[in-house]
C-alpha positions as CSV (number, residue, x, y, z in Angstrom):
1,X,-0.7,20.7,19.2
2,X,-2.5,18.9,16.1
3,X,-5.6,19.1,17.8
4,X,-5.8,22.6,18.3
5,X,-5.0,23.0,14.7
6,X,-8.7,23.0,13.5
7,X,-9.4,26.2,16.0
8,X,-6.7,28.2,14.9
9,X,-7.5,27.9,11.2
10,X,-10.7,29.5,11.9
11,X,-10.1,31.9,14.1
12,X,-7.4,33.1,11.4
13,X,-10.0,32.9,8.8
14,X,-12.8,34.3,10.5
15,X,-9.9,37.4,11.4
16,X,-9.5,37.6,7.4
17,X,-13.5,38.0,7.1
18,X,-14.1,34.7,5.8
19,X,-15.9,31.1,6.8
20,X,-14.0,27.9,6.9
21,X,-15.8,27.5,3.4
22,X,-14.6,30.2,1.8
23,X,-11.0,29.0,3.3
24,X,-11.8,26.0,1.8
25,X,-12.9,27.4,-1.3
26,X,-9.8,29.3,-1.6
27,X,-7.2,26.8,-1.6
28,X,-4.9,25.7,-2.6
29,X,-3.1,29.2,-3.4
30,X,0.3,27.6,-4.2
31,X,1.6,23.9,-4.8
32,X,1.0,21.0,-2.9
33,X,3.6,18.9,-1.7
34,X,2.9,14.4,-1.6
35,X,5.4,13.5,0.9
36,X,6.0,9.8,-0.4
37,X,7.3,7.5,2.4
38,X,9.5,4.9,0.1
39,X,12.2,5.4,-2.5
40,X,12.4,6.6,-5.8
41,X,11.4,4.0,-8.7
42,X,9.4,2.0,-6.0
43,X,5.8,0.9,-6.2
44,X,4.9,4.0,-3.9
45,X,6.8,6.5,-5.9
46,X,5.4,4.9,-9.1
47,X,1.8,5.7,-8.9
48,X,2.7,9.5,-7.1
49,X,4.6,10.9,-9.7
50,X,2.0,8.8,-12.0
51,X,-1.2,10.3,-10.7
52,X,0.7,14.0,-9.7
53,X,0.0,15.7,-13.1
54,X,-3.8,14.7,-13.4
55,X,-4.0,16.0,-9.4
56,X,-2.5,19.3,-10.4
57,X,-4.6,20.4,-13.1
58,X,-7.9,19.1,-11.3
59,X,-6.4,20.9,-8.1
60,X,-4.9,24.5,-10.5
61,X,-1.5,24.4,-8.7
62,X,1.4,22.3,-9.2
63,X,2.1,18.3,-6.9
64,X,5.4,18.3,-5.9
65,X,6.9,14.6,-4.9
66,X,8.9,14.5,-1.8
67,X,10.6,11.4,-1.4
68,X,11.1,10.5,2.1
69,X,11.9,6.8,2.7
70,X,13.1,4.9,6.6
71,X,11.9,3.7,9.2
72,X,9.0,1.5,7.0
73,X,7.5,4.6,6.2
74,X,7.4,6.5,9.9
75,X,10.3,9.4,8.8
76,X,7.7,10.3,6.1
77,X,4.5,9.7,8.3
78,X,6.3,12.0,11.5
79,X,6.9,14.4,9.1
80,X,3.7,15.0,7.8
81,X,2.0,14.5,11.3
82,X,4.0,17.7,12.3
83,X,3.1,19.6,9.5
84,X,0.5,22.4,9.3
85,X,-3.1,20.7,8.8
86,X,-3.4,22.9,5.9
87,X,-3.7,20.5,2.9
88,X,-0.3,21.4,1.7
89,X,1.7,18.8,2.9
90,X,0.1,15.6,2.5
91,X,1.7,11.6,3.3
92,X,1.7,9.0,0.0
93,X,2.4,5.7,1.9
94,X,1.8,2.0,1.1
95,X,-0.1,-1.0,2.8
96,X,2.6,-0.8,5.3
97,X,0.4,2.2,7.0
98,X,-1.6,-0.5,8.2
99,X,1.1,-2.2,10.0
100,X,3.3,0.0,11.6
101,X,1.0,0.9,14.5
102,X,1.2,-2.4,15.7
103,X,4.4,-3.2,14.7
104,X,6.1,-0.4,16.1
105,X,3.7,0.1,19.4
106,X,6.4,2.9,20.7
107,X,6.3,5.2,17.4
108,X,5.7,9.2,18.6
109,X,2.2,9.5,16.6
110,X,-0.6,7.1,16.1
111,X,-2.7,6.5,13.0
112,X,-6.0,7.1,13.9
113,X,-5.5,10.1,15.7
114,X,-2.5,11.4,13.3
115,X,-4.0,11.7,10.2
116,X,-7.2,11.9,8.0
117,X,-8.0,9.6,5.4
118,X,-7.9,11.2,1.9
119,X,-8.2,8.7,-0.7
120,X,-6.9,4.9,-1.7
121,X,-5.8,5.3,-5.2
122,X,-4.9,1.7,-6.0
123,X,-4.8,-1.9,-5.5
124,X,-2.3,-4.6,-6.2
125,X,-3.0,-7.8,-5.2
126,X,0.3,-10.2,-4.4
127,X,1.1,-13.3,-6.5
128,X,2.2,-16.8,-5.7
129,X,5.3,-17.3,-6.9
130,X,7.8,-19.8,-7.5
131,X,11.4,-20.0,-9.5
132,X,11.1,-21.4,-12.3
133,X,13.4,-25.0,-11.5
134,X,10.8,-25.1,-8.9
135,X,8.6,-28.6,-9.2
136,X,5.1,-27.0,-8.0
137,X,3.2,-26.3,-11.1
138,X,0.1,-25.2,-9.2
139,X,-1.1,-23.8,-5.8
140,X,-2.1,-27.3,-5.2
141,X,1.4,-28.9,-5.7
142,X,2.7,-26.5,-3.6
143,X,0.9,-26.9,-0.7
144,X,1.3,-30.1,-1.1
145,X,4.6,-30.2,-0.9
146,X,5.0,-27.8,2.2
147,X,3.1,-30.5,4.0
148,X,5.5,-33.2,3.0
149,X,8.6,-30.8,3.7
150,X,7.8,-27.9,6.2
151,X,11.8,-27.0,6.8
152,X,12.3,-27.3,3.0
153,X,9.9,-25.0,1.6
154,X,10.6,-21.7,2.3
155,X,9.6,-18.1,1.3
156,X,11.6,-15.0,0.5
157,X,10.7,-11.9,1.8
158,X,12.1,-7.9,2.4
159,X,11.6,-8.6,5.8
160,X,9.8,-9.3,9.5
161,X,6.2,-7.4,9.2
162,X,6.8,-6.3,5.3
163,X,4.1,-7.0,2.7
164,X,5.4,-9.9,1.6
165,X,5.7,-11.7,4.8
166,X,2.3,-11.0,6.0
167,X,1.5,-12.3,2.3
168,X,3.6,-15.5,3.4
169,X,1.4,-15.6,6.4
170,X,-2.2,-15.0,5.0
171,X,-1.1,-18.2,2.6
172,X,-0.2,-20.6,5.7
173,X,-3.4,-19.6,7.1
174,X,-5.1,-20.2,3.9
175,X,-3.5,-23.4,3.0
176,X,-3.3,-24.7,6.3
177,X,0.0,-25.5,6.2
178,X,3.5,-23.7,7.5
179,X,6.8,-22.8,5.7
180,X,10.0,-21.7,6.5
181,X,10.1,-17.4,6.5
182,X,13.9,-15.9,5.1
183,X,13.5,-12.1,6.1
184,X,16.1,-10.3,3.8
185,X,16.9,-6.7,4.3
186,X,15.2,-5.5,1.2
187,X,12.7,-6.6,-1.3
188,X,15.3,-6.9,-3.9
189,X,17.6,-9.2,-2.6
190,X,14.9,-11.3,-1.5
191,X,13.9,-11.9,-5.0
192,X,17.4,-11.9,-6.8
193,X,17.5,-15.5,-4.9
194,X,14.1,-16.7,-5.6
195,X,14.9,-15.9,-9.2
196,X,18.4,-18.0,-8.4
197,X,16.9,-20.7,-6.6
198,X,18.4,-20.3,-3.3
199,X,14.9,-19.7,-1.9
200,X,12.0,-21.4,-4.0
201,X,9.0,-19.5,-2.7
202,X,7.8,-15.3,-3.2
203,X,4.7,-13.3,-2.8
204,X,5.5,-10.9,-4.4
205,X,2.7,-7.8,-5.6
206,X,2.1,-8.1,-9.5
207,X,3.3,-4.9,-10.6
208,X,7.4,-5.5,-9.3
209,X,7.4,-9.3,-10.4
210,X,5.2,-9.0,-13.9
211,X,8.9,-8.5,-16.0
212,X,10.1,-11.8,-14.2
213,X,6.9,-14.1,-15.4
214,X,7.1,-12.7,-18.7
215,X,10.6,-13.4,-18.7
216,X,10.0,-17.0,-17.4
217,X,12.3,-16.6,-14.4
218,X,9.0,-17.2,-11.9
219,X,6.0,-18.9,-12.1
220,X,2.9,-17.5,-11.1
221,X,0.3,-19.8,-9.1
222,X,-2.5,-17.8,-7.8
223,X,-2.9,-14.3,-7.1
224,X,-4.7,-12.9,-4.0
225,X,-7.4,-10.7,-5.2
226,X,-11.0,-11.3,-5.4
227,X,-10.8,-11.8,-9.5
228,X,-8.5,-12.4,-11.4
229,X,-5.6,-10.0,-12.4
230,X,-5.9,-8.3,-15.9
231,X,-1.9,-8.6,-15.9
232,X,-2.4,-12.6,-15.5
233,X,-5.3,-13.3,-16.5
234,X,-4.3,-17.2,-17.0
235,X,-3.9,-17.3,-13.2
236,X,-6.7,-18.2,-10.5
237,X,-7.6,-16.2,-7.6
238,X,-6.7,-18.1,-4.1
239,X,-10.3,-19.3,-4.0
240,X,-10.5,-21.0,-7.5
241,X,-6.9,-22.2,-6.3
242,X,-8.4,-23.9,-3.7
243,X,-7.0,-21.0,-0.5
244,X,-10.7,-19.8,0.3
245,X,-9.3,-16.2,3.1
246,X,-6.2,-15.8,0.7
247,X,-6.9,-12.5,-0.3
248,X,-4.6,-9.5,0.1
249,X,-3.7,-6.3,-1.9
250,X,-0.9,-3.8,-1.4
251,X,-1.9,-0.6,-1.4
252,X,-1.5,3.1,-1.6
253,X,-2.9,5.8,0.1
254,X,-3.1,9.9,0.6
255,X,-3.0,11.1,4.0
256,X,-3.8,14.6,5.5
257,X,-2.9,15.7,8.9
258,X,-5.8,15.2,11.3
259,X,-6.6,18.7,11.6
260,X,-6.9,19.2,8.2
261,X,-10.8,21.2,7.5
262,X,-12.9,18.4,5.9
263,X,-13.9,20.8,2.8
264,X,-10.1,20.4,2.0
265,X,-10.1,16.8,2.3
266,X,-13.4,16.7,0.2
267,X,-11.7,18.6,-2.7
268,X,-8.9,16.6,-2.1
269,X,-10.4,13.6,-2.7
270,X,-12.3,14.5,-5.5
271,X,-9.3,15.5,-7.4
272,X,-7.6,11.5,-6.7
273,X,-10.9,10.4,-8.0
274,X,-10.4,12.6,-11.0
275,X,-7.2,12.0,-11.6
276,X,-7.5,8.1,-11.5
277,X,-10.6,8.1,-14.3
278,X,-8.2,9.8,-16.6
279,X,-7.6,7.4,-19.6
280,X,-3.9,7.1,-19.3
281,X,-3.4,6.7,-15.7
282,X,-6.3,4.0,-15.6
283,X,-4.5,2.2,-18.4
284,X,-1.4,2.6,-16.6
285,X,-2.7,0.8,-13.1
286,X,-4.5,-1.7,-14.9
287,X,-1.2,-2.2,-17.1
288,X,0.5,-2.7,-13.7
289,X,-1.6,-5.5,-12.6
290,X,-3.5,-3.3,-10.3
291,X,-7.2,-1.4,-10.2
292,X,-7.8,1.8,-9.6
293,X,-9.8,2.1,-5.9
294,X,-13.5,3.3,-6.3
295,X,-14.7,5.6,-3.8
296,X,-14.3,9.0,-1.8
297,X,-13.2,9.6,1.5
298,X,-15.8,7.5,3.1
299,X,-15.1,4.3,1.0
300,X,-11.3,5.3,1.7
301,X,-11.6,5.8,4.9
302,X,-13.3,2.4,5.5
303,X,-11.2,0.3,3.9
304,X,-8.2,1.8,5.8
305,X,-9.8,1.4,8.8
306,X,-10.6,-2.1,7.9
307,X,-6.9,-3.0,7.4
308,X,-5.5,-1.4,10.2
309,X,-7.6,-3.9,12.3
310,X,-7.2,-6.5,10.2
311,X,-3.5,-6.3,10.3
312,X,-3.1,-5.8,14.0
313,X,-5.1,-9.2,14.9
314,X,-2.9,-11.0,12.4
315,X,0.4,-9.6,13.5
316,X,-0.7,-10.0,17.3
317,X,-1.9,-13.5,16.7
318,X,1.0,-14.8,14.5
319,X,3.4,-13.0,16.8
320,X,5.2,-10.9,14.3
321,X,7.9,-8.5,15.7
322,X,10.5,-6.7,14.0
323,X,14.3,-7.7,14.9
């Protein structure tokens, strides 16, 4: 049915007496709804209702936010992948977009064939931490001591396949080494015992675990971007740490419905880019501890592309599954 979509938006418009470009050039005619696959006050949410207002006025019609979180972002992804590939119902999802497919083999729609790629809006790259009692002062020291103590030095995470965990994974592979992986069912318990001590190790993204280094809770030992993090700027990247391949950044992303006309995504796109240049919201990333993705909907579109493979070999290699 998605594929025929394309068709029978231009025979309607060319029944109306207009081109796909003059379609195009028409919309939006009333708001636009961002379908955002995670919870309220989480990192997704965040920078939606964050960019929202700038997208509206570059776009002349109102952004609504829809949250709809599950199923590590497939309710929200199923839903938009059955909408109308009209441009007014549109998927906000995280990094985990490039893990599901492979991850969850069996789900009803695929990502390459699903969806279009709008625009990345933003990159977070994860940190190294560890609680505060903890004796590693530095990437070094850690890894050192995961050598010495394998079964002893483990590492918190929301779960099997989440963000953190492939993190976890990208740092073995990095370092060389292997720790001991405590899935949790949920980000925040995961780090309420890392904070306590019960579990020594998190890599975590910069903008949910900034408060707790500021606080002193958790130290920081290297982040996994290619520079250093405005957020911390006292902390080295995995390669000045030593972890030459430890790079990784969470994400977010805007997704269209496949048969969404490319004029729409264009405009689309263009508006992300718009909004993300304004003053405030820039400030606001960068605040975060994360950078504002530069580029259209090619640049977008590659760098997706890029993860989903890049996240399938390392899942199908390491042998992640979900329980």
């Amino acid at each position: 049915m998605i594929g025929r979509r394309p068709a029978v938006m231009t025979a309607l418009a060319l029944a109306c007496g207009l081109s796909t470009g003059a379609w195009a050039q028409a919309w939006p005619s009333k708001p636009v709804t961002l379908m955002v696959s995670y919870p309220p006050g989480g990192g997704a949410d965040l920078i939606a209702r964050l960019i929202a207002p700038k997208l509206g006025e570059a776009l002349g019609q109102t952004v609504i936010i829809e949250n709809r979180p599950g199923g590590s972002g497939q309710i929200a992804a199923g839903a938009v992948a059955r909408a109308p590939a009209d441009g007014y119902t549109l998927l906000f999802d995280a990094s985990s977009y490039a893990v599901t497919p492979t991850l969850f083999p069996n789900s009803p729609y695929k990502q390459g064939k699903a969806f279009k790629t709008v625009a990345v809006t933003a990159l977070f790259p994860n940190v190294v931490l560890v609680n505060a009692q903890f004796p590693a002062k530095t990437a070094a020291e850690l890894v050192a001591a995961a050598r010495v103590k394998t079964d002893q030095v483990a590492f918190a995470s929301s779960g099997n396949g989440s963000a953190q965990h492939i993190a976890g994974v990208l740092f073995e592979q990095a370092a060389k080494v292997e720790m001991m992986h405590v899935p949790y069912k949920g980000g925040g318990p995961a780090l309420t015992d890392v904070i306590g001590g019960q579990v020594p190790v998190f890599f975590g993204n910069v903008a949910s675990t900034l408060q707790y280094v500021k606080q002193g809770k958790l130290r920081p030992l290297a982040v996994s971007g290619r520079q250093r993090s405005a957020a911390l700027p006292e902390v080295p990247t995995g390669a000045e740490a030593g972890l030459p391949g430890f790079e990784m950044y969470e994400w977010n992303g805007l997704f269209a419905p496949a048969g969404t006309p490319a004029p729409v995504v264009e405009r689309l796109s263009r508006a992300v880019q718009q909004a993300l240049a304004a003053p405030e919201v820039k400030a606001r990333i960068v605040e975060l501890g994360g950078e504002p993705f530069q580029g259209g909907v090619a640049e977008s579109g590659k760098f997706v592309e890029a993860e989903l493979k890049r996240m399938s070999t390392l899942i199908k290699e390491r042998h992640i599954t979900v329980e």
